[in-house]
N, C-alpha and C positions, 0 to 999 in steps of 0.2 A: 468781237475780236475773232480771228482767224485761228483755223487749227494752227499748234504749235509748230508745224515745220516750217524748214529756211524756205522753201518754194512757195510757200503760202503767206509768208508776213510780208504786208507791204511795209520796210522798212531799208533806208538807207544803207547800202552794204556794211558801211565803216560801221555804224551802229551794231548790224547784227553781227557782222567778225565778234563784238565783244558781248555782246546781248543774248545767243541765240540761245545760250541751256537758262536761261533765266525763263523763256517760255515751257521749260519742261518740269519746273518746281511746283509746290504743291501750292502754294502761293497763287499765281497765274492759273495753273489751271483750275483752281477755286476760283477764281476772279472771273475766267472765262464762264464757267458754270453760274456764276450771281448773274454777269452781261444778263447772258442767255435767258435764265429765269426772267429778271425783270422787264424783258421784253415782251416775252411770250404772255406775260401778266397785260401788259397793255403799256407799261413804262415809258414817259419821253424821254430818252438820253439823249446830253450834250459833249461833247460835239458829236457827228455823225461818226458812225465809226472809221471812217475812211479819214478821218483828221487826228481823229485821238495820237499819231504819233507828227503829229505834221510837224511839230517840234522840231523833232529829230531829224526828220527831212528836211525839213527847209534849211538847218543848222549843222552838217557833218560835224565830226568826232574831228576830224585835223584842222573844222575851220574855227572849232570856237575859240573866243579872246574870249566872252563877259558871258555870263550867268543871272539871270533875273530870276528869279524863284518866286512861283506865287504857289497858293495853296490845292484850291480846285476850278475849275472853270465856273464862268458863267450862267445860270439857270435861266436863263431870259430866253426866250425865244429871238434865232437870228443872231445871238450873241458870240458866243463860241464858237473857235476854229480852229483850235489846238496849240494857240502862242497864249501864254500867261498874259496878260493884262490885256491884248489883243482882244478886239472885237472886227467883225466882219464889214468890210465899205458899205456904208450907207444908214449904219446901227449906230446911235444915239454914245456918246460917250461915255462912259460912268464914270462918278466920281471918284474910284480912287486913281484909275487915267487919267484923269481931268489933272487931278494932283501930281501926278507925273510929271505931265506939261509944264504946271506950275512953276516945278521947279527945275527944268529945264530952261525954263523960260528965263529965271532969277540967274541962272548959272552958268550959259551961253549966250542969253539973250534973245534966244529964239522965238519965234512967235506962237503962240499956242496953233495947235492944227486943226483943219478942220475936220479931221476924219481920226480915227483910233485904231486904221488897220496898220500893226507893227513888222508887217514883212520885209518893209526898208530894213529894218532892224537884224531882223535874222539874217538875211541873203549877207551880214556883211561877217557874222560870226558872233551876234548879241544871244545864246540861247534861253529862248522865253518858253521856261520850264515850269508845272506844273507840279506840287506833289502829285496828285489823285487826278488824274489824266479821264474822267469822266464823271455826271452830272447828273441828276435828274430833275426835269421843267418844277421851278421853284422850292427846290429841295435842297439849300448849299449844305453842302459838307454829307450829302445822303451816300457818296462813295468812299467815304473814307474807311481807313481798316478794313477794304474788300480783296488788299493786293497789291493796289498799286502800288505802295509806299515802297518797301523793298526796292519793287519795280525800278522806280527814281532814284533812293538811294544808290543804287547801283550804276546809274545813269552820273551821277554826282562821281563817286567812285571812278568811273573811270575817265574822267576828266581829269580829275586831280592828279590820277596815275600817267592818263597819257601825254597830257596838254602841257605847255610851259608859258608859266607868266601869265594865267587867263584871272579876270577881275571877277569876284565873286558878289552879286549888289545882296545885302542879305536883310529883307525889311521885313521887320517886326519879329518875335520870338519865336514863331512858328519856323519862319526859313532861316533862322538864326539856331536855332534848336539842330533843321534839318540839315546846315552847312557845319558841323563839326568836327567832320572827319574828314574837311579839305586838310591839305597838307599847304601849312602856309611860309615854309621856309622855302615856295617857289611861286606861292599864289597870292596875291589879293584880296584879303576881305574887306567889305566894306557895307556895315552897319548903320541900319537906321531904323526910328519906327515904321509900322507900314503908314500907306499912302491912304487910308481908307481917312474918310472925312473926320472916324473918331480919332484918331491918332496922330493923321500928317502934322499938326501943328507943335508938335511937340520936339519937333526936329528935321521933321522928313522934307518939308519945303525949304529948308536951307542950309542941306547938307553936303551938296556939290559933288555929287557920287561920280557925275557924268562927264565934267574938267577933269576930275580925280582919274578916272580910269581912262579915261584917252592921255594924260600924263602918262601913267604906268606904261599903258601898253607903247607911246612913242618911246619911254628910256629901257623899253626891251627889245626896239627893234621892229615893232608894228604899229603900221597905220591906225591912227583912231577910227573911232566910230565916227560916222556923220550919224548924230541924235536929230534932226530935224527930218522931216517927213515931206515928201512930194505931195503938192495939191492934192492930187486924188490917187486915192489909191489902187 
């Protein structure tokens, strides 16, 4: 991660107008000090650092309608890229993706894809948010409680404050936990278990999250989402 100043982060304006003293808490620059250590140890972290906000860039602060919350990225090699359940063109799908599809598939009708890269998604205002915005190769959940969390809360935060009518997807207890302080007498939440192979069955494949919030967002005024994905991505 980059020193804390506004010249130095590669991040989306709109983001940092509302982000930028978040880099100067004790928080981040403890997070930046773990990065650093862990590297200097020999560490692989996911995603590169040049992605770790790609989120946020690919998804400005005026364009989001919907909210995908997942927890930490990917530990796979090749896998991660900074979009929550996203994976990179040409990288193997995982299963709780797969499950995604699923039930995308039951709920639109759409055909499952053959690729897992979700940038279709973002570019239209889907932000595929992370709690713990970084990984280390085959370590899940090895960056939790280093920083980020705040981090995202705060990301969450200012959505709720500045967006109107944006759909909040909130699967499983973890992003259910972390979605509490939307403000929902403007927002959408929309609850399910997560999509991971233990759980999808339990509701998450036929919970119609995806009709639902292109509903919402056309009787507010905004175009839905297209959920189906370009051959290649």
């Amino acid at each position: 991660m980059e020193s804390p100043s506004k010249a130095s982060i590669d991040l989306h304006p709109e983001w940092l107008a509302v982000l930028a003293d978040e880099f100067e808490k004790p928080h981040m620059k403890a997070l930046k000090a773990f990065l650093l250590e862990r590297k200097q140890r020999g560490a692989v972290i996911y995603p590169k650092g040049a992605d770790m906000f790609a989120a946020l860039n690919a998804t400005p602060l005026s364009k989001v309608k919907v909210v995908i919350l997942g927890q930490d990225p990917y530990h796979g090699p090749h896998q991660a890229h900074g979009l929550s359940f996203s994976v990179q063109p040409g990288v193997a799908i995982p299963p709780s993706l797969k499950n995604i599809f699923k039930a995308i598939e039951k709920d639109l009708g759409y055909p499952i894809p053959k690729h897992g890269h979700l940038m279709h998604w973002a570019h239209q205002g889907v932000l595929l948010l992370n709690a713990v915005l970084s990984v280390e190769q085959g370590q899940a959940g090895s960056h939790q409680n280093k920083g980020w969390e705040p981090f995202t809360d705060r990301v969450i935060e200012a959505v709720s404050r500045q967006c109107d009518h944006v759909v909040f997807m909130l699967w499983g207890a973890h992003a259910q936990k972390k979605g509490q302080a939307v403000d929902t007498s403007k927002h959408l939440i929309l609850k399910a278990p997560h999509p991971s192979p233990l759980s999808a069955h339990r509701g998450f494949l036929d919970c119609r999250h995806f009709s639902k919030a292109n509903a919402w967002l056309e009787a507010h005024g905004q175009s839905p989402i297209d959920w189906s994905l370009p051959e290649t991505a």
